[in-house]
PAMARBA-815940 format. One line per 8 residues: number of its first residue (from 1); for each residue y, z, x of N, C-alpha, C. Coordinates in pm, whole numbers, always signed. Example, Ala and Ser with C-alpha at 12.3 -4.5 7.8 and 13.67 -1.06 7.14 Angstrom:
2
1) -569,+780,+1319,-450,+780,+1230,-330,+780,+1320 ~ -225,+708,+1285,-106,+714,+1367,+3,+787,+1290
***
This chain:
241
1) -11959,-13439,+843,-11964,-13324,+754,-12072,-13346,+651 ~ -12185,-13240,+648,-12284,-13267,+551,-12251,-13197,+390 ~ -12257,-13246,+293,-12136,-13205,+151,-12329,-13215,+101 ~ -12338,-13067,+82,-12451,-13027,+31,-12425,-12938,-137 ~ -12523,-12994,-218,-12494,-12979,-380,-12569,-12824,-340 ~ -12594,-12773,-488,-12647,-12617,-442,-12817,-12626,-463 ~ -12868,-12768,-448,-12984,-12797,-446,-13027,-12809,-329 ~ -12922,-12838,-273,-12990,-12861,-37,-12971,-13006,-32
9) -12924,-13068,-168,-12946,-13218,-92,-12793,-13268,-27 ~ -12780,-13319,+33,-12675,-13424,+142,-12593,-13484,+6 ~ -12485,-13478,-26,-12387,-13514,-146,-12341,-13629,-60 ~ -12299,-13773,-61,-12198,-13848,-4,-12092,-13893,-140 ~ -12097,-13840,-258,-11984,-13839,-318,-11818,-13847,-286 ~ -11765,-13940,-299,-11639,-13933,-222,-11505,-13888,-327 ~ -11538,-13884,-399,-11444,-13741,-510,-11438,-13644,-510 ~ -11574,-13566,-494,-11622,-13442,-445,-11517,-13385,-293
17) -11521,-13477,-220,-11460,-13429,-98,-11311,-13402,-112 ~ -11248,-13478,-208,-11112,-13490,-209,-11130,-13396,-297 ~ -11183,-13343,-396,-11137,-13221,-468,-11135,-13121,-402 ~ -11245,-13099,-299,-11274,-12984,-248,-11130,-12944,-129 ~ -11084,-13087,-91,-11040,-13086,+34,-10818,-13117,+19 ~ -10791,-13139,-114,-10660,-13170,-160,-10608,-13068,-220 ~ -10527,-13014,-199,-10463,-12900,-263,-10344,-12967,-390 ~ -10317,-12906,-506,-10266,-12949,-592,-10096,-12997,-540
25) -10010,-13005,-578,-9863,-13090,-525,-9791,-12931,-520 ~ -9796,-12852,-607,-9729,-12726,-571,-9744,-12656,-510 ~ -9830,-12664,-406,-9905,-12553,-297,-9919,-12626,-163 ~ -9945,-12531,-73,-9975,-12586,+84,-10148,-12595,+42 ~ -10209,-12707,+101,-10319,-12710,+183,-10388,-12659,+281 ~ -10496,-12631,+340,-10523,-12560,+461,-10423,-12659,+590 ~ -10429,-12734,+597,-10360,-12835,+682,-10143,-12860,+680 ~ -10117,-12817,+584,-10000,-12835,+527,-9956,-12682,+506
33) -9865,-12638,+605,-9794,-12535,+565,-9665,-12498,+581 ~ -9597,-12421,+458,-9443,-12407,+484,-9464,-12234,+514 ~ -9324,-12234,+545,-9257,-12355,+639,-9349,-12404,+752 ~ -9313,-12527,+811,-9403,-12594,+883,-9389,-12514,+1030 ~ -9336,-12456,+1057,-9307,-12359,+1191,-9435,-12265,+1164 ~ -9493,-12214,+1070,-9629,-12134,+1036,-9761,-12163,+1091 ~ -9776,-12318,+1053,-9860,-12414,+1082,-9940,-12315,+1202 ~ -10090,-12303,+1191,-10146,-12253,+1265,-10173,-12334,+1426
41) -10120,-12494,+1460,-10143,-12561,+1519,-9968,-12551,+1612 ~ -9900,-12456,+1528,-9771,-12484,+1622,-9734,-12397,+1740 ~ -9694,-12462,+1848,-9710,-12445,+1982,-9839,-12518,+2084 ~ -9906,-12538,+1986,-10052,-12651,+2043,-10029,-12762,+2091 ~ -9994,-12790,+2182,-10009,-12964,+2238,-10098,-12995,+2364 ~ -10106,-13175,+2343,-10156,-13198,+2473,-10214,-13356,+2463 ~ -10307,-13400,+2479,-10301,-13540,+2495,-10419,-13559,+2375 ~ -10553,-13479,+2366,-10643,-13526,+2246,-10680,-13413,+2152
49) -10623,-13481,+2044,-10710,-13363,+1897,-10822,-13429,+1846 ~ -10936,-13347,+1812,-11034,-13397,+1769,-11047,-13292,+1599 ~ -11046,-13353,+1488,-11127,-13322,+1388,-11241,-13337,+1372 ~ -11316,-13174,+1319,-11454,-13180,+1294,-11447,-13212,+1124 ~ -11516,-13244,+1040,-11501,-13269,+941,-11432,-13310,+879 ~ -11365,-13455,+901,-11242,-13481,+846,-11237,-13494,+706 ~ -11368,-13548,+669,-11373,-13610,+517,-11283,-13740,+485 ~ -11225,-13771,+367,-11147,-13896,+372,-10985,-13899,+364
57) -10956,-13750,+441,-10847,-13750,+430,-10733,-13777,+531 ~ -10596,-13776,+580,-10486,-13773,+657,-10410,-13656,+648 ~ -10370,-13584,+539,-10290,-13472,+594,-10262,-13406,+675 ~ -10430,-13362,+765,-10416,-13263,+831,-10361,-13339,+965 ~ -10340,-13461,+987,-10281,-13527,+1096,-10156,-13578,+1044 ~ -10099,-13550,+1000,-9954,-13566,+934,-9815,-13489,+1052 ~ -9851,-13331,+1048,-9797,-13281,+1177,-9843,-13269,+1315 ~ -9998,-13290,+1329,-10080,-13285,+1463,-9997,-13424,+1508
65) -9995,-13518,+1452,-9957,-13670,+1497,-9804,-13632,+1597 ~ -9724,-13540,+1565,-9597,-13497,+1679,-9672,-13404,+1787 ~ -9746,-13402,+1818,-9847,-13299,+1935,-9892,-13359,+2008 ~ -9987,-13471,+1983,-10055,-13504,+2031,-10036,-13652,+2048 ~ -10137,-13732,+2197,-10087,-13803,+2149,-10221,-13941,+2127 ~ -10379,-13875,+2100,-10460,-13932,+2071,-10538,-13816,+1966 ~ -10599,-13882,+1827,-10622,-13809,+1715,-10766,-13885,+1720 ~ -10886,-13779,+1689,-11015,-13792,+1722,-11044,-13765,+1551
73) -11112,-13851,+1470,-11122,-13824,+1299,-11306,-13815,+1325 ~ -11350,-13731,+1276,-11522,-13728,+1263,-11537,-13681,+1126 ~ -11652,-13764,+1091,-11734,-13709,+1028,-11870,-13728,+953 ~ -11942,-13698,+910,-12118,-13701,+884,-12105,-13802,+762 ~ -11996,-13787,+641,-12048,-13923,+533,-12032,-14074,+574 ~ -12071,-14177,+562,-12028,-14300,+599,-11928,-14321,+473 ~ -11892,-14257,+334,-11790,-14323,+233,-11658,-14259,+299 ~ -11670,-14088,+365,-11532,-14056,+440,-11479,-14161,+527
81) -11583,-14179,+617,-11527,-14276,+709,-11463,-14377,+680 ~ -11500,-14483,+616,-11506,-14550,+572,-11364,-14559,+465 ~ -11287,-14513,+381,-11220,-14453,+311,-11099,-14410,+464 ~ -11171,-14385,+566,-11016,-14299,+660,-10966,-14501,+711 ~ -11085,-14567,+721,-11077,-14666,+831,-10986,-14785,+706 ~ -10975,-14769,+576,-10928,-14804,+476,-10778,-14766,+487 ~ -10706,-14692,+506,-10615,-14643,+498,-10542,-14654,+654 ~ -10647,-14656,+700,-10581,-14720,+839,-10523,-14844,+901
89) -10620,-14924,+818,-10597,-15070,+820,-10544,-15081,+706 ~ -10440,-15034,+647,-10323,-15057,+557,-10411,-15116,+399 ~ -10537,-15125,+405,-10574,-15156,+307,-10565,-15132,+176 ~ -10524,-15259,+113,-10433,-15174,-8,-10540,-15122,-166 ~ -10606,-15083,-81,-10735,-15006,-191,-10768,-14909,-141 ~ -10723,-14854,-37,-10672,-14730,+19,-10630,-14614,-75 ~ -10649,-14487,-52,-10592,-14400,-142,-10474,-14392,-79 ~ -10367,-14363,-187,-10249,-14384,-135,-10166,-14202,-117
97) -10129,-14178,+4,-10083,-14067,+26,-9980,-14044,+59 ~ -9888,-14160,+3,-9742,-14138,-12,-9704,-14009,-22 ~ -9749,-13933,-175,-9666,-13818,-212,-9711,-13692,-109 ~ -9804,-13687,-42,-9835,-13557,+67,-9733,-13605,+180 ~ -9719,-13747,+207,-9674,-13775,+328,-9527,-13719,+273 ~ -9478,-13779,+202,-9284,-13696,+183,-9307,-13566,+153 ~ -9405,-13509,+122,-9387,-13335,+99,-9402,-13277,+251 ~ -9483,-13333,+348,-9491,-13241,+475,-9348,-13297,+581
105) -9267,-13463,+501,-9171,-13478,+606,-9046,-13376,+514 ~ -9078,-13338,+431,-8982,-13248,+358,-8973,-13114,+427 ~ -9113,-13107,+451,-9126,-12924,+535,-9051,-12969,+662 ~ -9065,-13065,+704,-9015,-13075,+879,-8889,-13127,+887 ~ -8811,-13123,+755,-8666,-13180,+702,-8630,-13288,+690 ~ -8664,-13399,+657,-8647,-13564,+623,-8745,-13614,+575 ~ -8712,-13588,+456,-8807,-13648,+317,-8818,-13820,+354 ~ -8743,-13834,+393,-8706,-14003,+406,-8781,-14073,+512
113) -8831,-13972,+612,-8880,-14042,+754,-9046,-14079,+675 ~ -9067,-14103,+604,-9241,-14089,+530,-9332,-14244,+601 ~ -9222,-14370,+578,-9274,-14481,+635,-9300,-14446,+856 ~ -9205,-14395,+829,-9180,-14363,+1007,-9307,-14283,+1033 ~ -9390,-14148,+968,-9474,-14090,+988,-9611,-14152,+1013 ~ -9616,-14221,+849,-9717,-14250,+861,-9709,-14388,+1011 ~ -9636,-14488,+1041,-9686,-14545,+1146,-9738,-14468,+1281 ~ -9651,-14324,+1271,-9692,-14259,+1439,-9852,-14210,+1424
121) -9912,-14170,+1317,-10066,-14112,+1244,-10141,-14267,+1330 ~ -10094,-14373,+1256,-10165,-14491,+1331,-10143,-14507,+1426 ~ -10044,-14498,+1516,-9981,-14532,+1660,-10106,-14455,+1783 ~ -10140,-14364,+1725,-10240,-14226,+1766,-10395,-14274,+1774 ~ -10384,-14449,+1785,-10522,-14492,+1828,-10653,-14404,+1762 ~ -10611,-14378,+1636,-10774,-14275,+1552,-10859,-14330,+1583 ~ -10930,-14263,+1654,-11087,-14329,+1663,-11156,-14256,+1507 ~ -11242,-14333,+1436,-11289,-14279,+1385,-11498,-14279,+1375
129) -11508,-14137,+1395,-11683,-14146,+1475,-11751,-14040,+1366 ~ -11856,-14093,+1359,-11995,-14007,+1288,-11984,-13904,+1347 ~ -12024,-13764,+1290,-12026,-13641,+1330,-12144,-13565,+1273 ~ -12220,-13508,+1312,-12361,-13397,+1302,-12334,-13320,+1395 ~ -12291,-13156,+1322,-12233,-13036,+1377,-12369,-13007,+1395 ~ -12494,-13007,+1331,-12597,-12969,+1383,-12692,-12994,+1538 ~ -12629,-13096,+1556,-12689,-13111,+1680,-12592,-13083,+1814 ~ -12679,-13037,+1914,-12570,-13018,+2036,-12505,-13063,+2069
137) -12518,-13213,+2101,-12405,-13314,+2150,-12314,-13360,+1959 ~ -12294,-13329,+1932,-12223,-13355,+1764,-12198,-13456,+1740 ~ -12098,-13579,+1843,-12068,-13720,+1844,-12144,-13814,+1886 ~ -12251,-13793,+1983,-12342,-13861,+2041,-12404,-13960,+1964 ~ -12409,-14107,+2006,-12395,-14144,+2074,-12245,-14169,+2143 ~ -12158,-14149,+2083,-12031,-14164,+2144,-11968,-14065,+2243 ~ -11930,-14147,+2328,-11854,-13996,+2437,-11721,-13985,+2455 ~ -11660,-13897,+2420,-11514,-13864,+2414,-11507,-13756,+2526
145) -11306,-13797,+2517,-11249,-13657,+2651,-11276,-13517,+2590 ~ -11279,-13411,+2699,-11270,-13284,+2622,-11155,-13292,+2588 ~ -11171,-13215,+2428,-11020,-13202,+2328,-10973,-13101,+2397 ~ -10812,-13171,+2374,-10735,-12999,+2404,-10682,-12926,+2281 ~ -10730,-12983,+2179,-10735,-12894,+2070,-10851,-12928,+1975 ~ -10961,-12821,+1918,-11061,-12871,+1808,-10999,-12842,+1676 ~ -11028,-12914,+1563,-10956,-12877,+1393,-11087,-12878,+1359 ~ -11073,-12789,+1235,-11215,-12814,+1192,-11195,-12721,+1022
153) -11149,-12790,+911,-11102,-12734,+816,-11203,-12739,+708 ~ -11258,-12662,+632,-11356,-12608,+511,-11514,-12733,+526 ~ -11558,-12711,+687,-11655,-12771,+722,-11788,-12681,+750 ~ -11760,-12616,+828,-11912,-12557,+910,-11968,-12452,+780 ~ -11903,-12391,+695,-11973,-12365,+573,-12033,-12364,+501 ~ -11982,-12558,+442,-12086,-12646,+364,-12185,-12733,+462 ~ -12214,-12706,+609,-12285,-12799,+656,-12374,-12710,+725 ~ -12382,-12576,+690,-12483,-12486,+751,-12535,-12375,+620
161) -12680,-12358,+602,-12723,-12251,+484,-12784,-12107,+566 ~ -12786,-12055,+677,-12746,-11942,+693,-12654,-11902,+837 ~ -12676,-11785,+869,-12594,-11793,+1000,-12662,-11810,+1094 ~ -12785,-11807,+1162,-12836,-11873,+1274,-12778,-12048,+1314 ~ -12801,-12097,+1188,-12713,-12215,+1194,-12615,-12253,+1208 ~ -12484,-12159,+1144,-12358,-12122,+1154,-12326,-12110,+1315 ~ -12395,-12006,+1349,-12390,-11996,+1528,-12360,-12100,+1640 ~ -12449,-12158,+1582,-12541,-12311,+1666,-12459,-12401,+1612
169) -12358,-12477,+1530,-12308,-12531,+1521,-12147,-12493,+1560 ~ -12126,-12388,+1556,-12015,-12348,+1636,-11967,-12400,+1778 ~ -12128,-12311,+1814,-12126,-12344,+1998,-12103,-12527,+2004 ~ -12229,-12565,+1908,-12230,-12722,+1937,-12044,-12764,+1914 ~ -11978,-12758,+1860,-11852,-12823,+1853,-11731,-12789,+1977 ~ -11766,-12666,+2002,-11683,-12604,+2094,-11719,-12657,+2178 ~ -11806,-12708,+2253,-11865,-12772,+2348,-11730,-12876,+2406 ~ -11733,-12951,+2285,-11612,-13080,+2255,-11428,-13028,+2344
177) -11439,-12879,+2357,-11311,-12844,+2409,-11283,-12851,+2546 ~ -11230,-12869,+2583,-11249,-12876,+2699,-11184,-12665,+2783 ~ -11185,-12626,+2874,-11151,-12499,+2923,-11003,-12469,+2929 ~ -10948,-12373,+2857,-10835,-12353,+2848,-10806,-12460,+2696 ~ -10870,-12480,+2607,-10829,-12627,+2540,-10830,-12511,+2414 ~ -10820,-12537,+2312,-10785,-12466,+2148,-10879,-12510,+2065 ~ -10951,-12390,+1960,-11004,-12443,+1842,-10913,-12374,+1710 ~ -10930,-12410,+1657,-10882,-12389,+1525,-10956,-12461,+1371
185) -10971,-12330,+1326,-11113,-12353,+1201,-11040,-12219,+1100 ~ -11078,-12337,+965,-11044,-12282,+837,-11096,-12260,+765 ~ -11135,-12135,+765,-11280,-12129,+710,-11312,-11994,+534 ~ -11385,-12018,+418,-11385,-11984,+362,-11456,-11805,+363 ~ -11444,-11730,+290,-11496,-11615,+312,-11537,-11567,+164 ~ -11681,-11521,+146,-11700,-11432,+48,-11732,-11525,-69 ~ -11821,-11677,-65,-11798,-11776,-135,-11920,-11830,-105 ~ -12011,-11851,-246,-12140,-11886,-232,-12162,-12004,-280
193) -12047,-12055,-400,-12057,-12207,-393,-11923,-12207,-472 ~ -11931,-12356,-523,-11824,-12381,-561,-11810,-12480,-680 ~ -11755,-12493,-782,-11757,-12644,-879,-11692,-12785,-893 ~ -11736,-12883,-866,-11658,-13023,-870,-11743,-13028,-1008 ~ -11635,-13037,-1142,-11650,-13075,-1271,-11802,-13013,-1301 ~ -11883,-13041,-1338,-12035,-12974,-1344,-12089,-12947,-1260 ~ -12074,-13016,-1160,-12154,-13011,-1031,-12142,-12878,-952 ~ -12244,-12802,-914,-12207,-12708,-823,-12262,-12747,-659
201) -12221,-12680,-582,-12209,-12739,-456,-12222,-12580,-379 ~ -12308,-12567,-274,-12310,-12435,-195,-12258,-12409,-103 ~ -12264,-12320,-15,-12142,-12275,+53,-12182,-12164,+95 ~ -12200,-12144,+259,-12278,-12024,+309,-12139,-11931,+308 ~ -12191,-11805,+220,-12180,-11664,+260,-12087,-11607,+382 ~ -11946,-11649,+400,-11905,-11547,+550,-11814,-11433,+502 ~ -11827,-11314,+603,-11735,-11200,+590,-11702,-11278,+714 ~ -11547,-11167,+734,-11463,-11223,+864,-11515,-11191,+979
209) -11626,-11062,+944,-11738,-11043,+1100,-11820,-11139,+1116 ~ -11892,-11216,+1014,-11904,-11312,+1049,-11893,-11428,+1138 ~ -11774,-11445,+1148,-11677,-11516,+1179,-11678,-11514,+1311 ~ -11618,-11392,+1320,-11581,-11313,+1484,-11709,-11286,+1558 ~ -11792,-11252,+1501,-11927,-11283,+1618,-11937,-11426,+1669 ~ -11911,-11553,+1561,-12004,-11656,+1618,-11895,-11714,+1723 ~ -11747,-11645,+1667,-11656,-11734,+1725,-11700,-11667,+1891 ~ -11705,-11535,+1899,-11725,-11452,+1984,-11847,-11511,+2090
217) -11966,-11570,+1984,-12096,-11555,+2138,-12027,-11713,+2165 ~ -11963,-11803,+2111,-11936,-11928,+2183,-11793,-11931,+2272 ~ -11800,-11774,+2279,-11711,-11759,+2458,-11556,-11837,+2404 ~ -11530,-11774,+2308,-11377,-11860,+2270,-11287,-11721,+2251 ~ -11162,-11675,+2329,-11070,-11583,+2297,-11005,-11623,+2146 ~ -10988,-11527,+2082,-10935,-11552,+1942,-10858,-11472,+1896 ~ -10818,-11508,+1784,-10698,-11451,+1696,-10694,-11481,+1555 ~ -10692,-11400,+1454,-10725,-11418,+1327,-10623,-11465,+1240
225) -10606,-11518,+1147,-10501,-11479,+1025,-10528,-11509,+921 ~ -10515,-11406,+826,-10630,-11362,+701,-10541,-11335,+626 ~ -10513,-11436,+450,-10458,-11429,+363,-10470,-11327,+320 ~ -10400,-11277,+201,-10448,-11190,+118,-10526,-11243,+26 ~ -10579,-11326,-26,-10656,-11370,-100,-10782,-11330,-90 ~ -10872,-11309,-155,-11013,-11274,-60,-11057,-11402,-81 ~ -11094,-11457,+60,-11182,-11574,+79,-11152,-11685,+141 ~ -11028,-11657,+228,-10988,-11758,+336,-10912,-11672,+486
233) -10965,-11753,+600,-10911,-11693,+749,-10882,-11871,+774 ~ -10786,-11832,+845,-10785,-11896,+984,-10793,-11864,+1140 ~ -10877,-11926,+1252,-10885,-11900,+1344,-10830,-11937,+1454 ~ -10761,-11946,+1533,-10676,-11982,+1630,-10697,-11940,+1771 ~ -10813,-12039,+1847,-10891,-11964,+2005,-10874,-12055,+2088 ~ -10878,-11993,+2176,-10872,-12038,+2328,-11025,-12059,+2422 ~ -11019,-12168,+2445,-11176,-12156,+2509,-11165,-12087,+2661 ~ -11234,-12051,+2688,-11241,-11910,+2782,-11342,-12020,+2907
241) -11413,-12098,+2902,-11495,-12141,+3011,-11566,-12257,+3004
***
């Protein structure tokens, strides 16, 4: 994931990501939703999920981890990575995500199972790999199975400045699905940048047509669901070929 300031340059700030990417303790997250039966990922299973932009977080594999049963983490900073591979290896300078982990085993009814969760997140063999949505092959040099499900939460936004690019990085990730396999992308709308403390940070421009074209020329059947808020969808597709 490229975390671009509203100057064009490449941010690897690793605070920045967690602000942008943690929702406060009283609210769902894009990744975290009640009730957890909502969850845009439920009914999705199969053997590999791949995240596009993970950044340095776990949540959004908190409930994918009962689906699936290999979890694919990408992404473009080396401090995300780095920071996921920390927390993996129990390292105790790790950010600690105790309190998300008992709030999503709370949505799924056993506040108590939290130690049990987090081991199945690790049990799930994370690979964790460099990611450039800009280029066609995205993981390359590394080669993975086609996913049978893609995630890809408040990424292709900040890692593309208009929509020709937007397009082309679409197709490039979908690539990663395999036929008949699922994407699912959370994506901002109507939002030209954004603030971490002074810092502003950019953020391409989408209406939900937007959206639906690019999801559209990269041959993916879809389905929308659009807050009332102005400025967030989720997408939920089927790869078609």
């Amino acid at each position: 994931m490229k975390l671009c300031g509203a100057d064009g340059k490449v941010d690897g700030d690793l605070g920045h990501c967690w602000a942008r990417r943690i929702a406060p303790p009283n609210r769902c997250g894009p990744g975290i939703h009640k009730p957890a039966s909502t969850s845009p990922l439920s009914g999705i299973k199969g053997d590999t999920l791949i995240d596009i932009g993970t950044g340095p977080t776990i949540y959004q594999f908190l409930s994918a981890c009962e689906s699936f049963r290999e979890i694919i983490a990408t992404d473009y900073a080396d401090q995300n990575r780095e920071e996921l591979q920390r927390w993996l290896k129990r390292d105790p300078d790790a950010f600690d995500w105790t309190p998300v982990v008992k709030y999503v085993c709370e949505l799924e009814g056993d506040r108590e199972k939290r130690a049990e969760k987090e081991n199945k997140v690790r049990s799930r063999g994370v690979q964790v790999l460099k990611c450039d949505v800009t280029q066609p092959e995205p993981l390359a040099p590394q080669a993975v199975p086609p996913a049978d499900c893609l995630l890809s939460l408040l990424c292709l936004e900040g890692a593309c400045k208009d929509l020709p690019p937007y397009h082309s990085a679409l197709k490039n990730i979908s690539s990663l699905v395999k036929p008949g396999g699922h994407l699912v992308l959370y994506t901002i709308l109507d939002e030209t940048f954004y603030m971490v403390g002074q810092r502003p940070f950019s953020c391409l421009y989408l209406r939900q047509e937007d959206v639906e074209e690019a999801v559209k020329e990269a041959r993916i059947d879809f389905s929308f669901s659009v807050t009332d808020a102005k400025g967030a969808c989720i997408v939920v597709a089927r790869k078609i070929c």
